[in-house]
ZAMARGU-4260 file (C-alpha; in steps of 0.2 Angstrom, whole numbers, plus 5000, padded with zeros to 4 digits):
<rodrens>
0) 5000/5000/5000 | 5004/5017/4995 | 5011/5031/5009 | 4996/5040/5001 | 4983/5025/5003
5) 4989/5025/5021 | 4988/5041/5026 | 4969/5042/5019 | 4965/5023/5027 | 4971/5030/5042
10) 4962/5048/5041 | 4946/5037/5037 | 4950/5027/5053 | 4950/5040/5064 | 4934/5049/5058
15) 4924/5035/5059 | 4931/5035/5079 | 4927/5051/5081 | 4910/5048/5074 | 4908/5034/5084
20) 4912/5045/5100 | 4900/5055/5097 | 4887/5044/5097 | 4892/5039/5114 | 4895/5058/5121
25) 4875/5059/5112 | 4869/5045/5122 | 4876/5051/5140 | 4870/5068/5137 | 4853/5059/5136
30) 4857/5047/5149 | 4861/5064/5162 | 4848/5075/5157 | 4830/5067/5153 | 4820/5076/5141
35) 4837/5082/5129 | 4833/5082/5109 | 4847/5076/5098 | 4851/5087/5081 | 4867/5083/5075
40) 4885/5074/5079 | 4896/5074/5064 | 4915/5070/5066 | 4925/5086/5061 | 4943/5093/5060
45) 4954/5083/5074 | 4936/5080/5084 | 4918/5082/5086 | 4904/5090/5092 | 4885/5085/5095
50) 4868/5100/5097 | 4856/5097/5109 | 4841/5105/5113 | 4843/5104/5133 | 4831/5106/5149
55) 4841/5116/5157 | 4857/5125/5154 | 4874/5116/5155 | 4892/5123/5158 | 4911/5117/5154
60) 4908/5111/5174 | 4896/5096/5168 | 4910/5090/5155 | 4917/5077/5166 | 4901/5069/5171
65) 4898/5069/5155 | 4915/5061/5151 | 4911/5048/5166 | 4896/5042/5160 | 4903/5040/5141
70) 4918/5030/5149 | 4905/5019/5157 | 4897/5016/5140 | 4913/5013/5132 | 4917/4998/5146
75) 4899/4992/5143 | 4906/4985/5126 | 4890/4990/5115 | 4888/4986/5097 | 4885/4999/5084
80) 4874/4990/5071 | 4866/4998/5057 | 4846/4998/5053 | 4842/5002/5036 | 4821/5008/5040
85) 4807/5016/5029 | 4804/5034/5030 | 4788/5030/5039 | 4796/5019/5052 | 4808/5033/5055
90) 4799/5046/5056 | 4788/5034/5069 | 4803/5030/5077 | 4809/5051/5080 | 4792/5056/5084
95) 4799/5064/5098 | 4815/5072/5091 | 4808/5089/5079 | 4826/5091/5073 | 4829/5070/5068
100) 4811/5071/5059 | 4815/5086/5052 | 4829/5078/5044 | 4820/5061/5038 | 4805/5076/5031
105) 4820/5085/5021 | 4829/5071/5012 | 4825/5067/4992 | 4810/5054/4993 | 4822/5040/4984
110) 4836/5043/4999 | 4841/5026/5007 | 4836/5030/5029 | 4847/5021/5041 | 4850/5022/5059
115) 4864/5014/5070 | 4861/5008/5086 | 4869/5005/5101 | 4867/4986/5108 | 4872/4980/5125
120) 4878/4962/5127 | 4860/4953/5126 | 4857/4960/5110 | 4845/4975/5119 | 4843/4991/5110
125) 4848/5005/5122 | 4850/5022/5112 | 4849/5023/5093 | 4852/5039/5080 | 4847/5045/5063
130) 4863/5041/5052 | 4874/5038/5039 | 4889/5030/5047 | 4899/5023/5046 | 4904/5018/5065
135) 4915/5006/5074 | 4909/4989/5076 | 4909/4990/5095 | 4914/5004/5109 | 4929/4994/5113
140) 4939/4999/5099 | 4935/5016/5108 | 4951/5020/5119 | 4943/5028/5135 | 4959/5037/5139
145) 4959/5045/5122 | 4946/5058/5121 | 4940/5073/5129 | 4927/5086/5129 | 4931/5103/5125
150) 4918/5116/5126 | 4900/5120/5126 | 4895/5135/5115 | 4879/5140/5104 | 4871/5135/5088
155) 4856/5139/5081 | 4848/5125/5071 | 4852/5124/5055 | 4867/5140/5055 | 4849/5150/5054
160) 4847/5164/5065 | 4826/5162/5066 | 4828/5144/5073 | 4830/5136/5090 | 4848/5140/5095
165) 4855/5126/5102 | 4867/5120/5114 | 4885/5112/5105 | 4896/5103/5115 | 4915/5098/5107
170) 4927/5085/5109 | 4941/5077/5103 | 4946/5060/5100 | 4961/5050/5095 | 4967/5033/5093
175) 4981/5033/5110 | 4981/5043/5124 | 4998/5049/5118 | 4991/5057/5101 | 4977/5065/5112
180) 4991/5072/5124 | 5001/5079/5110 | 4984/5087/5103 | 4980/5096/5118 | 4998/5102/5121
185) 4996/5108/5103 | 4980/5117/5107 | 4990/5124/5122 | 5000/5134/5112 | 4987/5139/5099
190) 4979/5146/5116 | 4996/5155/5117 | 4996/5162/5101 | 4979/5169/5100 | 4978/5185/5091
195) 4963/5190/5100 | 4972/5188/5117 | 4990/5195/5108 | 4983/5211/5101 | 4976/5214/5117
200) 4990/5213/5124 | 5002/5221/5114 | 4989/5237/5111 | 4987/5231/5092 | 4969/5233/5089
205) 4952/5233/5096 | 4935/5229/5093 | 4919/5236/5099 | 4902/5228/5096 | 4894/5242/5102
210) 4899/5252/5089 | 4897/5240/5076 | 4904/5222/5076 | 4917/5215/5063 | 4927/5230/5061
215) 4945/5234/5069 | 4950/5248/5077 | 4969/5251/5074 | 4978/5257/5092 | 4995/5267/5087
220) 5008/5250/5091 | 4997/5242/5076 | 4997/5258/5065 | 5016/5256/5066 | 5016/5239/5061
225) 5004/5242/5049 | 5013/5259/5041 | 5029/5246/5040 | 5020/5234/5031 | 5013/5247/5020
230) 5027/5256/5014 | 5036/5240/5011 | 5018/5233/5001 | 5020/5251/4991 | 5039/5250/4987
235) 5039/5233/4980 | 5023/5234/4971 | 5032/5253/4964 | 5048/5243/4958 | 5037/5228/4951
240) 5029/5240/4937 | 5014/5244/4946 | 5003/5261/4948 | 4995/5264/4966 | 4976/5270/4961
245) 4963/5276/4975 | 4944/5272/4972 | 4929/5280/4982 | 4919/5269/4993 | 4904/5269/4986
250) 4896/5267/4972 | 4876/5269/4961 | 4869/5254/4957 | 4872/5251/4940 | 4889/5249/4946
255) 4885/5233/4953 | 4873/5227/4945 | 4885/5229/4930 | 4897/5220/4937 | 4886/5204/4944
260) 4887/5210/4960 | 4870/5211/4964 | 4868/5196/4957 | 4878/5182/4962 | 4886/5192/4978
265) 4870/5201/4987 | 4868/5192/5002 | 4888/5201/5007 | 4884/5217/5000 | 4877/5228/5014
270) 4858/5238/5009 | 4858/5253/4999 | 4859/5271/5004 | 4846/5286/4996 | 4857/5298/4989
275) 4847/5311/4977 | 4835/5298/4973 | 4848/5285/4967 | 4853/5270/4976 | 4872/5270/4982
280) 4882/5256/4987 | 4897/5255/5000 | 4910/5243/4990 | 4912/5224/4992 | 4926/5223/4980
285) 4936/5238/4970 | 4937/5229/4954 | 4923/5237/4944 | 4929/5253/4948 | 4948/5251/4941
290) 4939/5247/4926 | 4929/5264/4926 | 4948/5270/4925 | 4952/5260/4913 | 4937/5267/4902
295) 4941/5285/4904 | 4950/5284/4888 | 4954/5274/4874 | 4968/5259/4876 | 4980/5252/4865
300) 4988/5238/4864 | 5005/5246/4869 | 4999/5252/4883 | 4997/5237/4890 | 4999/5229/4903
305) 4992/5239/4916 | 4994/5234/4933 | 4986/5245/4945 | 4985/5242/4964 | 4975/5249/4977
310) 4976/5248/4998 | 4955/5249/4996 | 4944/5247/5010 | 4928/5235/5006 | 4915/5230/5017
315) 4906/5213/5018 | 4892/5206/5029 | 4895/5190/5038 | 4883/5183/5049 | 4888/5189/5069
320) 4892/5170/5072 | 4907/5170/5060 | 4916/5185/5065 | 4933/5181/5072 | 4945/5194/5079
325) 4956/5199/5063 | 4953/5182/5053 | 4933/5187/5048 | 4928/5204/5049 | 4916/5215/5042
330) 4926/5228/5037 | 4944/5226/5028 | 4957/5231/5016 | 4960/5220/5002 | 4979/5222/4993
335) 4971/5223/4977 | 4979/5223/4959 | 4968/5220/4945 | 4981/5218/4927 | 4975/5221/4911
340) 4983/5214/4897 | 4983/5205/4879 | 4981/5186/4878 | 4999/5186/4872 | 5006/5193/4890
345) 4993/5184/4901 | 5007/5169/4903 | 5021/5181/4907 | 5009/5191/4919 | 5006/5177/4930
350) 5021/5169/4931 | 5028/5188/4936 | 5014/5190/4950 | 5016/5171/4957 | 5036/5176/4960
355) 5030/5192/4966 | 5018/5183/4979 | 5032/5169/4984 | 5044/5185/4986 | 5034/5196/4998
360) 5029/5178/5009 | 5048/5176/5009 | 5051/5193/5017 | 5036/5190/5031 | 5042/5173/5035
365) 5038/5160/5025 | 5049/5151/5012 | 5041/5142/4996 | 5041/5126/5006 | 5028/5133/5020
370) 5017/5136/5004 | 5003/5126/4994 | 4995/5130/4978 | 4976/5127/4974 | 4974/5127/4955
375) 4953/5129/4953 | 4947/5124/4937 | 4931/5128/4927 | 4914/5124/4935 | 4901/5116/4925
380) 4892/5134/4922 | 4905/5146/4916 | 4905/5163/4905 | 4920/5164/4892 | 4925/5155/4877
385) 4933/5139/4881 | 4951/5142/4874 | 4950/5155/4887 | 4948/5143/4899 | 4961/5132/4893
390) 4974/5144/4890 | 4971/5152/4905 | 4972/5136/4916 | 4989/5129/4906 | 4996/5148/4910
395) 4991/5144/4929 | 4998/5127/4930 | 5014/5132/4919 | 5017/5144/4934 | 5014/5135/4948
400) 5025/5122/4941 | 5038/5135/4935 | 5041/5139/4954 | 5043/5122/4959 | 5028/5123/4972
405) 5017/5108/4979 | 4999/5110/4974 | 4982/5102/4969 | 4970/5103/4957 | 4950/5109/4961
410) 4944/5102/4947 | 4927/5113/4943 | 4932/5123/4960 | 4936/5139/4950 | 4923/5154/4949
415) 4911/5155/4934 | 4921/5171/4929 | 4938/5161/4926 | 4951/5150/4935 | 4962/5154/4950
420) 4976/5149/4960 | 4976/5151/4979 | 4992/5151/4990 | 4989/5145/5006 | 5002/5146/5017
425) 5009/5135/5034 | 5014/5143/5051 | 5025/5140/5065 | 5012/5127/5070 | 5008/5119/5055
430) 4992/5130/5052 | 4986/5132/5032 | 4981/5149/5029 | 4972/5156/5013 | 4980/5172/5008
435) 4986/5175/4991 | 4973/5172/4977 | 4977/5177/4958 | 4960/5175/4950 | 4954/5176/4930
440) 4940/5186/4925 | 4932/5183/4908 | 4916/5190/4915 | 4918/5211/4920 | 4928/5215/4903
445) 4913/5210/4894 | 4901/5216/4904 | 4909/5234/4906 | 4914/5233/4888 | 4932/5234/4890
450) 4943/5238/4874 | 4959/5238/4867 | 4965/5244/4850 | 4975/5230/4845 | 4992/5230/4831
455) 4981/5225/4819 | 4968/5243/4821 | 4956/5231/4829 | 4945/5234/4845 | 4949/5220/4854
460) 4943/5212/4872 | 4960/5213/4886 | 4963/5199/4898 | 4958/5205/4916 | 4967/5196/4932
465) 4960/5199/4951 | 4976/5198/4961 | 4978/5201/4981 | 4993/5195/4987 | 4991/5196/5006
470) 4971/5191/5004 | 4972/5208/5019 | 4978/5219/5031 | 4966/5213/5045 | 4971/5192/5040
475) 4987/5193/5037 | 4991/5204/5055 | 4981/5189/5063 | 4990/5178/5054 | 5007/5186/5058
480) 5003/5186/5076 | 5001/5169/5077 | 5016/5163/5069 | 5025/5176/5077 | 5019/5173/5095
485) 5018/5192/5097 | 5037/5190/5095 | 5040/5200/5077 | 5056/5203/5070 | 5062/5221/5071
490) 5056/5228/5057 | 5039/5222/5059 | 5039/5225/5079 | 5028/5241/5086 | 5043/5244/5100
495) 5060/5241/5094 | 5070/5248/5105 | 5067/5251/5125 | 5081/5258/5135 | 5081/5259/5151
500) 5089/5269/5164 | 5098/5258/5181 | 5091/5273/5192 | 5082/5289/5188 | 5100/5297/5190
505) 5101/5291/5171 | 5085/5298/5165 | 5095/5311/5156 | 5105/5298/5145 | 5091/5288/5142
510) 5082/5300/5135 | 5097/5304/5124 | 5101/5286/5118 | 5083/5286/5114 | 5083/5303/5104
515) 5099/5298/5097 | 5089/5282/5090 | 5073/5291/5087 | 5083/5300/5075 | 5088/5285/5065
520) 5068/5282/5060 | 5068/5269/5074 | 5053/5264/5085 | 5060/5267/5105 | 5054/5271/5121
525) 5063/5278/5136 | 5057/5266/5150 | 5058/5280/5165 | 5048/5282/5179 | 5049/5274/5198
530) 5048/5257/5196 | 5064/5246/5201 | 5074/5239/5186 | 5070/5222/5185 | 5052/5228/5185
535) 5054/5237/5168 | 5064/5225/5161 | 5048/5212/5162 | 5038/5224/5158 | 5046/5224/5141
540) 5049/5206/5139 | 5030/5207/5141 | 5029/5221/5127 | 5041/5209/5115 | 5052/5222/5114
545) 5066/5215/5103 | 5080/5224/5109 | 5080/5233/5130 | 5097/5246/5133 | 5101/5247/5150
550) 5111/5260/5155 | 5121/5267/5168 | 5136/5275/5175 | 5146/5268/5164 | 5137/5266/5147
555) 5135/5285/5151 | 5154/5289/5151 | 5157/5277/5137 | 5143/5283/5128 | 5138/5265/5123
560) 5121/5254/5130 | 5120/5236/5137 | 5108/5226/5126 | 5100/5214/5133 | 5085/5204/5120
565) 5069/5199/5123 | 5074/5182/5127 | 5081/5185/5140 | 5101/5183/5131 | 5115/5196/5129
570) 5123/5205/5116 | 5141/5213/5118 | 5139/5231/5123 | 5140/5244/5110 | 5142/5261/5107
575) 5124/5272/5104 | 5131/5274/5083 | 5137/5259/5081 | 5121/5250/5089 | 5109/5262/5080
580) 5118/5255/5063 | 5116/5239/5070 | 5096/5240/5071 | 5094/5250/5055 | 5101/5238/5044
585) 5090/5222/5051 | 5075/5234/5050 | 5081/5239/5031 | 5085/5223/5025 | 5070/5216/5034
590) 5079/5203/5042 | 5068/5189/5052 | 5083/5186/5066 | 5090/5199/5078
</rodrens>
């Protein structure tokens, strides 16, 4: 058997465990609290989890009675076995579960119905479920030792706001006890990393739900980080042949409806405005108007390409439930680049932006090995002539393959518009993230009537490629501070630089060093004030401060700084110039160490 046959045997092994467990996490709910109705229990990335409809409220406190009683199914040695019934006898059977007869009410009228139940050693039928499968065979290929309960939270029936909401308890399962502990040490540090918890904490960003939910509030240590990242996006994109464009926020409604936005994208567009008497709305995407820039004057074909990018602000509406510090918001700004070009460059163009894209990932901390490429092809309904589609897949693959990365093929996964390539990318954990996408439209150019003169004197239709590099702003910083811990390399870092004087007797020369620095463009703090010197220096450790100067007597006569680094190590002391050269030249060359 193939390494690949094994890894999916094994995968499908541990599903089907995890499915199993939460069948018998279902039955001790309902075994504890008479009068619970069962929704769901699917297995689900490393776990599981199971809606009830309780009596009474639970908390994370029940968990572990919960976890008893499913230990003491599990040592009761039950068989799962599978009942393959008639839509009458299992709606006769849930009678008294809405949400299972729900289900049996919804499914096509030719849908095969089974249910698996759980028997004890006489044969006896002691809890059964509506269900696909598969399960085990019996609860002792369950290891009791190797699952857990997780959390309780809220779900409404169905992901639909108008229906019961529902209590969701999650879990985890795994073959061995070992493979549960390494999990749960994993999730430790995830808890560690938390951006949520790590932008508080570093004074990164905010949100505020009374004023409006899904939208970040930059505090000044994150409008550093974020002006860095910035200037950096701007010079590169500057040296890459690209022009900077800036587009309102909102727009009439021929605009979208134009563009198929009020069409295929409503439900994430927010309602229109009354302005004058015409509908107006605020911007889901800033595509539709680089193309009224395109339009303002007649193109030819050696004016192409255009690549034109824009730091534009969109809003989208996701439901309250789906909102996640930095990672789903409401409100964000997309690095967008749309390029317009002939047929004949669209292969050069993409292979140029997939190097671009590995290049910027490489400065931020990710090499072409943490990445994966997703190559979508064309759906079954599609706009665009298919040569188009061919060519444009073959320029995609040809890239992808060009740069040597791993990647799959979504067969039919791209958007009816044209194919794409997504970049996700892996952390200091392991995590895939999805961030860069380089996307084909065959759809706006004809719909906005987009021209070009070609060499022949022809008016021809250009080529039209979405590209966001770092997906944006809001991700990629909750991304970033996650593989990062919080500990970002210098020239990403909101406080470089904190010096710190031995006594307040040296508040004077800290607050020179510091000027001294300030002067150099470089992010510092001078750490005066009454609190005792070790204090300060935790304090800063706590900041993630990369580099802490203490000084004293003698760094005064010398005119040089201790430096001392946020883990804790020593650097050789130096003099104020010669350290301020030091730190300028990581933060220029963007170097991930210190």
């Amino acid at each position: 058997m193939s390494e690949k046959n094994k890894e999916l045997e094994a995968a499908a092994r541990l599903e089907t465990i995890r499915h199993s467990v939460s069948h018998v996490m279902a039955q001790a709910v309902v075994a504890l609290f008479p009068g619970t109705k069962v929704a769901i229990g699917p297995a689900i990335e490393n776990g599981f989890y199971y809606d009830f409809l309780l009596p009474a409220p639970i908390s994370p406190d029940d968990l572990g009675r919960v976890e008893d009683e499913m230990r003491r199914i599990v040592e009761a040695r039950q068989d799962f076995a599978r009942l393959a019934v008639s839509r009458e006898e299992a709606l006769a059977r849930f009678a008294d579960e809405p949400f299972k007869a729900e289900i049996v009410a919804d499914l096509p009228p030719d849908a095969e119905i089974s249910i698996y139940q759980n028997r004890d050693a006489s044969g006896a039928v002691v809890w059964e479920d509506l269900c696909r499968g598969p399960h085990l065979a019996n609860t002792r290929e369950i290891n009791s030792a190797a699952f857990k309960l997780q959390s309780v939270a809220g779900a409404y029936w169905r992901g639909d706001e108008k229906r019961p909401m529902l209590t969701r308890v999650y879990g985890t399962a795994w073959e061995t006890p070992k493979e549960l502990k390494a999990h749960l040490a994993f999730l430790e540090e995830v808890e560690k990393r938390d951006h949520r918890r790590l932008g508080r904490e570093l004074d990164i960003y905010s949100t505020h739900e009374e004023a409006g939910a899904g939208l970040i509030y930059w505090h000044p240590n994150g409008g550093r980080m974020r002006t860095s990242i910035e200037d950096f996006w701007r010079r590169e994109h500057y040296r890459g042949g690209y022009e900077i464009v800036f587009t309102p926020h909102v727009g009439k409604s021929w605009l979208w409806e134009t563009s198929g936005h009020l069409g295929f994208y409503n439900d994430s567009m927010y309602s229109p405005m009354d302005i004058d008497g015409q509908d107006y709305f605020i911007k889901p995407m800033n595509c539709p108007f680089h193309i009224l820039i395109y339009k303002t004057r007649g193109r030819s074909y050696r004016d192409l390409p255009l690549r034109w990018a824009e730091l534009g602000t969109v809003y989208r509406y996701e439901r309250s439930g789906t909102l996640h510090g930095l990672l789903r918001v409401r409100g964000f700004t997309q690095d967008d680049a749309h390029i317009i070009c002939t047929p004949a460059q669209m292969e050069a163009e993409i292979v140029e932006v997939l190097r671009f894209s590995l290049s910027i990932w490489k400065t931020l901390g990710f090499a072409p090995e943490a990445i994966r490429a997703y190559l979508a092809t064309k759906p079954e309904k599609s706009v665009g002539e298919p040569a188009q589609w061919d060519a444009a897949i073959e320029s995609l693959r040809k890239a992808v393959e060009g740069e040597g990365l791993a990647y799959e093929t979504d067969e039919g996964g791209g958007a009816f518009y044209g194919p794409k390539i997504d970049l996700k990318i892996k952390d200091a954990l392991g995590r895939e993230w999805q961030m860069t996408t380089i996307q084909f439209d065959f759809n706006e150019p004809e719909r906005f009537d987009m021209t070009f003169v070609d060499s022949d004197g022809q008016h021809k239709r250009p080529y039209m490629i979405h590209r966001a590099l770092l997906g944006s702003l809001e991700r990629l910083f909750g991304v970033l501070i996650e593989h990062y811990a919080g500990a970002f390399p210098p020239w990403l870092a909101p406080e470089q630089v904190a010096v710190i004087p031995v006594a307040d007797s040296f508040d004077d020369y800290a607050r020179e060093v510091a000027a001294r620095l300030k002067a150099r463009d470089l992010r510092v703090s001078a750490e005066l004030g009454d609190a005792r010197l070790n204090a300060k220096v935790r304090a800063c450790q706590t900041r993630k401060i990369p580099y802490m100067l203490v000084v004293g007597q003698r760094e005064a006569d010398e005119g040089a700084v201790s430096i001392r680094l946020r883990d804790g190590s020593q650097m050789p002391a130096m003099k104020v110039a010669e350290f301020a050269d030091y730190v300028a030249g990581k933060v220029e060359s963007r170097a991930l160490e210190l």
